[in-house]
C-alpha positions as CSV (number, residue, x, y, z in Angstrom):
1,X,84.2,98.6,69.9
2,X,83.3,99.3,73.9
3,X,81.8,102.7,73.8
4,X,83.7,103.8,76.3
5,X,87.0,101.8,75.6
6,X,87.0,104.1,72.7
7,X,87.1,107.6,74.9
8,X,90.4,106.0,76.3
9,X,93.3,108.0,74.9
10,X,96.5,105.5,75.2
11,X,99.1,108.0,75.6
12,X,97.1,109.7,78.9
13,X,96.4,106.2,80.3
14,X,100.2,105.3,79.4
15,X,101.3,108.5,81.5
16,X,98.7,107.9,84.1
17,X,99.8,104.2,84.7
18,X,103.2,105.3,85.1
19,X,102.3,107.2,88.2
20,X,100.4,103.9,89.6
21,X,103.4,102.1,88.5
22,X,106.2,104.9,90.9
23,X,105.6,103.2,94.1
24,X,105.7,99.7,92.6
25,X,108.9,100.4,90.7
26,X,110.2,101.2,94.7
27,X,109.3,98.0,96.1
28,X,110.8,96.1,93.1
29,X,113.9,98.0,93.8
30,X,114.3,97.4,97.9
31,X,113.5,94.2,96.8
32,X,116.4,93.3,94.3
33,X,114.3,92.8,91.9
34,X,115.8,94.9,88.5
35,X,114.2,96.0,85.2
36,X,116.0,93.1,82.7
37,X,114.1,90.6,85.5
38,X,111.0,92.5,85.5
39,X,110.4,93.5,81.6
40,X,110.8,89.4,80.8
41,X,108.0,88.4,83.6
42,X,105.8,91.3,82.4
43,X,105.1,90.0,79.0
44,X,103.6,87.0,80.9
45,X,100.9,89.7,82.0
46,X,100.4,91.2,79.2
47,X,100.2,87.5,77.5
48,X,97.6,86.2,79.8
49,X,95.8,89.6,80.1
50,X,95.3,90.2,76.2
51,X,94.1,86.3,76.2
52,X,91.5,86.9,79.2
53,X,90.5,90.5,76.8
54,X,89.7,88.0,73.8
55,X,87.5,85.7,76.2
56,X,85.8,88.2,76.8
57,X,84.9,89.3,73.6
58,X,84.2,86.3,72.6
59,X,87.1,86.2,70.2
60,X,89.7,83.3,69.0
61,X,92.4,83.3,71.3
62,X,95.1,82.7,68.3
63,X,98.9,83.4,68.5
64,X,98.2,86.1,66.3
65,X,95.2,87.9,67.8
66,X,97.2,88.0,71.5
67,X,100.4,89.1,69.1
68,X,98.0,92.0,67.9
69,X,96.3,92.9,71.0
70,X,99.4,92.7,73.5
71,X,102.0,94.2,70.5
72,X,104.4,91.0,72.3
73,X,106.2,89.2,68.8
74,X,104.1,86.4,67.4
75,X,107.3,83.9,67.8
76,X,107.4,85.2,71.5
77,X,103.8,84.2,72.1
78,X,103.8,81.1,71.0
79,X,106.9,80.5,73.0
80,X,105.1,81.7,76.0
81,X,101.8,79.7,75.0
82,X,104.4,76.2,75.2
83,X,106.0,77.3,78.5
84,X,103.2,78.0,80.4
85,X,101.2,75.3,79.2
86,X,104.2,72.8,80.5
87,X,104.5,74.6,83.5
88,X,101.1,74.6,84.8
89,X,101.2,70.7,84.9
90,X,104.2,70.8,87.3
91,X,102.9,73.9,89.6
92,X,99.8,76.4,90.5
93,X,100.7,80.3,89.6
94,X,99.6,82.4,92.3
95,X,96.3,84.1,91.2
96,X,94.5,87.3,92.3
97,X,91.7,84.9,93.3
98,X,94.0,83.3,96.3
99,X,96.7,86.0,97.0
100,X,96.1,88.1,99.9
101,X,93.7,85.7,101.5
102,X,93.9,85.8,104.8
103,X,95.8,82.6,107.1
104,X,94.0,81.3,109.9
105,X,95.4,83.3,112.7
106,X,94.3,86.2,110.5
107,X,90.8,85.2,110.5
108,X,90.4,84.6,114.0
109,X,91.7,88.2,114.8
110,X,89.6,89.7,112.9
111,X,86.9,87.6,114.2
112,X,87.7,88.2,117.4
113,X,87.8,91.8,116.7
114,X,84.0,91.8,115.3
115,X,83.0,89.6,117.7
116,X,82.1,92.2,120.5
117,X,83.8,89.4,122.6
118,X,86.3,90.4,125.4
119,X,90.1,91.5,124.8
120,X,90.9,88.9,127.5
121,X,89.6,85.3,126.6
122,X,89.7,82.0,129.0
123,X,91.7,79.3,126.5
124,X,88.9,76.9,127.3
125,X,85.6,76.2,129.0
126,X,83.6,78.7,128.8
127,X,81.1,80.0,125.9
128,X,83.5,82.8,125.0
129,X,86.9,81.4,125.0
130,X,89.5,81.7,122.5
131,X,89.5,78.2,121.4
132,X,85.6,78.0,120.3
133,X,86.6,81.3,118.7
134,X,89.7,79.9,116.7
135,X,87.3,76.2,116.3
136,X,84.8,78.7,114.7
137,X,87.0,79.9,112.1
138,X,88.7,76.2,111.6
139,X,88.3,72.5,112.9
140,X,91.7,72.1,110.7
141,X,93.8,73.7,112.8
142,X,94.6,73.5,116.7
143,X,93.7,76.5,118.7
144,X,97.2,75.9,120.7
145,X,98.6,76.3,116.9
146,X,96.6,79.3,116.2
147,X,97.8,81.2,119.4
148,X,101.1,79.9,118.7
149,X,101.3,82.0,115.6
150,X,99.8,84.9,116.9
151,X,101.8,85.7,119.9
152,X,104.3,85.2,117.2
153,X,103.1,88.0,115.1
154,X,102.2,90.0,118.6
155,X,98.8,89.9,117.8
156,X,97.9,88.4,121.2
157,X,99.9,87.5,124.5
158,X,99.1,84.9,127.0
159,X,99.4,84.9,130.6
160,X,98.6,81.9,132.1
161,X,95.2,80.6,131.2
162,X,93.9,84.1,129.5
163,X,94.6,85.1,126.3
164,X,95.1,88.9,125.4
165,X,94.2,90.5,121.8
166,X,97.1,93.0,121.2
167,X,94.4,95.7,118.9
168,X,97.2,97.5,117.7
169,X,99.1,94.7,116.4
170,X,96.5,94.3,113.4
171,X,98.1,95.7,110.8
172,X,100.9,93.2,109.7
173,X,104.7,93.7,110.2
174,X,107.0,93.9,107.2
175,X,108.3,91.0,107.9
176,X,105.5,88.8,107.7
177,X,105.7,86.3,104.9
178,X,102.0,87.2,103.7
179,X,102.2,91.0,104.3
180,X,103.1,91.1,100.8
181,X,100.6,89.3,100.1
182,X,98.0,90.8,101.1
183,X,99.9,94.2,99.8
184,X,99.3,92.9,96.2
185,X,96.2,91.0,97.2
186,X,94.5,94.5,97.8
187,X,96.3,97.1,95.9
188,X,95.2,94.8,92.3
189,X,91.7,94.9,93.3
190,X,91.6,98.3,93.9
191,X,92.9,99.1,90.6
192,X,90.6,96.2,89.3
193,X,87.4,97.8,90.8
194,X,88.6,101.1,88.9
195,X,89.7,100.2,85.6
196,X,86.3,98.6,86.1
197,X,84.6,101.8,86.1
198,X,86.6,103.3,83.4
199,X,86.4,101.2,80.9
200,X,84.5,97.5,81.6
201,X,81.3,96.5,80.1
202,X,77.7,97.1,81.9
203,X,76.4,100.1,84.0
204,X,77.9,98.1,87.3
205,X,80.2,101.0,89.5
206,X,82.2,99.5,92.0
207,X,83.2,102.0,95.0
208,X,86.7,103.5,94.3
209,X,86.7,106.4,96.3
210,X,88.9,108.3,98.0
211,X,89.7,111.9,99.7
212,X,92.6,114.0,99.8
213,X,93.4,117.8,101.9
214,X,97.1,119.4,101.8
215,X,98.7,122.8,103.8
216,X,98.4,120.2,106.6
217,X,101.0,120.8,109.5
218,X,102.2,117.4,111.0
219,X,100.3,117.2,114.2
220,X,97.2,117.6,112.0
221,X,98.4,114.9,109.6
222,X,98.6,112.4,112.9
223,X,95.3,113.6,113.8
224,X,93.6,112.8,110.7
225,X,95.6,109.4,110.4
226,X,94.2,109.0,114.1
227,X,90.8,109.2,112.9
228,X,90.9,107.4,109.8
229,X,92.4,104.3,111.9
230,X,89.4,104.5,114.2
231,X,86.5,104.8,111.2
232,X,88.2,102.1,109.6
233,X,87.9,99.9,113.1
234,X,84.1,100.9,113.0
235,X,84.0,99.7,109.3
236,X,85.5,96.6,109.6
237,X,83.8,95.3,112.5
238,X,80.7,96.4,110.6
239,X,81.2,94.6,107.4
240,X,82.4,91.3,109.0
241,X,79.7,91.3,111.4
242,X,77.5,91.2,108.2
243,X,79.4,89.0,105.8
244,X,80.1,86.2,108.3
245,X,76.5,85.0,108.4
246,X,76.2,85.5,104.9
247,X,79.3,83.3,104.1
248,X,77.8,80.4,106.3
249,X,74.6,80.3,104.6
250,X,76.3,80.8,101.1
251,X,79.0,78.4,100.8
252,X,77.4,75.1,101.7
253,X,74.7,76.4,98.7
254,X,77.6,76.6,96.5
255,X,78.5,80.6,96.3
256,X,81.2,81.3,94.1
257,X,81.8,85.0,94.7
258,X,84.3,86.8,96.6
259,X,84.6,90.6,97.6
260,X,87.2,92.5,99.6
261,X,86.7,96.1,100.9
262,X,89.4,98.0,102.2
263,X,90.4,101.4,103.5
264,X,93.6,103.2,103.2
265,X,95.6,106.1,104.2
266,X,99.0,107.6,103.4
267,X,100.8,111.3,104.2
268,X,103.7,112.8,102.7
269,X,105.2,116.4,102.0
270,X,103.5,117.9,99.1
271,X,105.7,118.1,96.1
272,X,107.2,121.9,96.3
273,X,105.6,124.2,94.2
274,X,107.5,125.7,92.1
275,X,108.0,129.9,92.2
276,X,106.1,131.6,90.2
277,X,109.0,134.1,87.8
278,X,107.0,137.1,87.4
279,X,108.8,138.6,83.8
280,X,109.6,142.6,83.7
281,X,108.1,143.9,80.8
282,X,110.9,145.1,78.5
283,X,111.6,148.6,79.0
284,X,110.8,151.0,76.2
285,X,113.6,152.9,74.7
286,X,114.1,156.8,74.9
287,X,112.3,158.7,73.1
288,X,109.8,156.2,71.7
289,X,106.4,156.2,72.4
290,X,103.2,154.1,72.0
291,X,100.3,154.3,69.7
């Protein structure tokens, strides 16, 4: 057994997951989505997840060794085994590989961002214009297309024959069809890049960092969200500066690796602590006395 697998204690892990699993648990709810629908799909996961687990080992994937590994009934399994074997000849499941990647108009923003370009771009004929910048990112798609969307999304505006990059706009609006998306896209690699580094095979750490201050006051909450925003700018523009080239002179050779590295920040009140109940010491009756 996985040296440290074994150090795992399940009912700590168990409690801990629950914690992870709060703020999911919240957007099932505003979402309609209930606990009957949800515990039925979940033993999908923990079908495919036990089967991936016995790849890995190098182990028979048998109705019986996912029934042992995943506790799900053996009868269950096998029915699962049938129905998702019929179903995957009539549609793709989403996978982690694919969700949260980003559209087009996505990645000429953030191209455009990196770029060092302009926040006011010609449409065309000139060296820097917004359609070389959205041909650069795809030949598939017409720039008119691509702008389309975006002044959609208010990501840019267009007056006339310029085109604007709205900066603040980046992060997507709840409404957007792929904000969830990229919400589950990012939050399972995260947790994928940590349960890495507690319990997967090899020396490899990924980075899974993060820090964390209370006794904040508001205005210093704003200021530190402030901040993080503008690091995260400096980050971004840095890392897709140095992955573009790289994904250029990979993918024609046949790369086959992805990586996504993200930032995050989030403020609440901090729980109330509860009052500490200082207990009087029982008094001593008359007369007695101690030894």
């Amino acid at each position: 057994m996985d040296e440290k697998k074994s150090r795992l204690d399940p009912d700590q892990v168990l409690q801990q997951a629950l914690v992870v699993m709060q703020p999911l648990v919240l957007w099932l709810l505003r979402s309609g989505v209930r606990h009957p629908e949800f515990s039925v799909a979940i033993k999908q996961t923990f079908l495919e997840q036990a089967a991936s687990e016995l790849e890995r080992l190098n182990a028979k994937q048998t109705d019986s060794a996912i029934s042992m590994l995943s506790g799900l009934h053996r009868k269950d399994v096998k029915a699962m085994v049938t129905a998702l074997a019929q179903a995957s000849k009539k549609t793709s499941r989403i996978t982690r590989d694919a969700l949260g990647r980003p559209t087009v108009p996505s990645q000429v923003m953030t191209r455009w961002l990196a770029s060092g370009w302009p926040d006011e771009l010609p449409m065309s004929g000139s060296t820097k214009s917004f359609e070389i910048l959205s041909r650069q990112v795809s030949s598939d798609v017409h720039p008119r297309a691509v702008l389309n969307e975006l002044v959609r999304l208010g990501m840019a505006e267009q007056e006339g024959d310029t085109v604007r990059l709205c900066r603040n706009a980046f992060v997507p609006d709840q409404q957007m069809a792929e904000a969830g998306n990229l919400l589950a896209g990012s939050t399972a690699d995260h947790l994928a890049a940590g349960v890495h580094n507690l319990s997967g095979p090899g020396d490899r750490k990924f980075l899974e960092q993060s820090m964390f201050a209370d006794g904040l006051s508001t205005d210093s909450v704003q200021q530190l969200e402030q901040l993080a925003g503008a690091l995260w700018m400096q980050v971004l523009n840095a890392m897709v500066r140095a992955a573009l080239p790289l994904s250029e002179k990979d993918e024609p050779a046949g790369g086959d690796q992805r990586i996504r590295v993200g930032m995050f920040c989030y403020a609440e009140p901090a729980a109330p602590r509860l009052p500490q109940v200082h207990k009087k010491k029982p008094r001593k009756p008359r007369g007695a006395s101690g030894q």
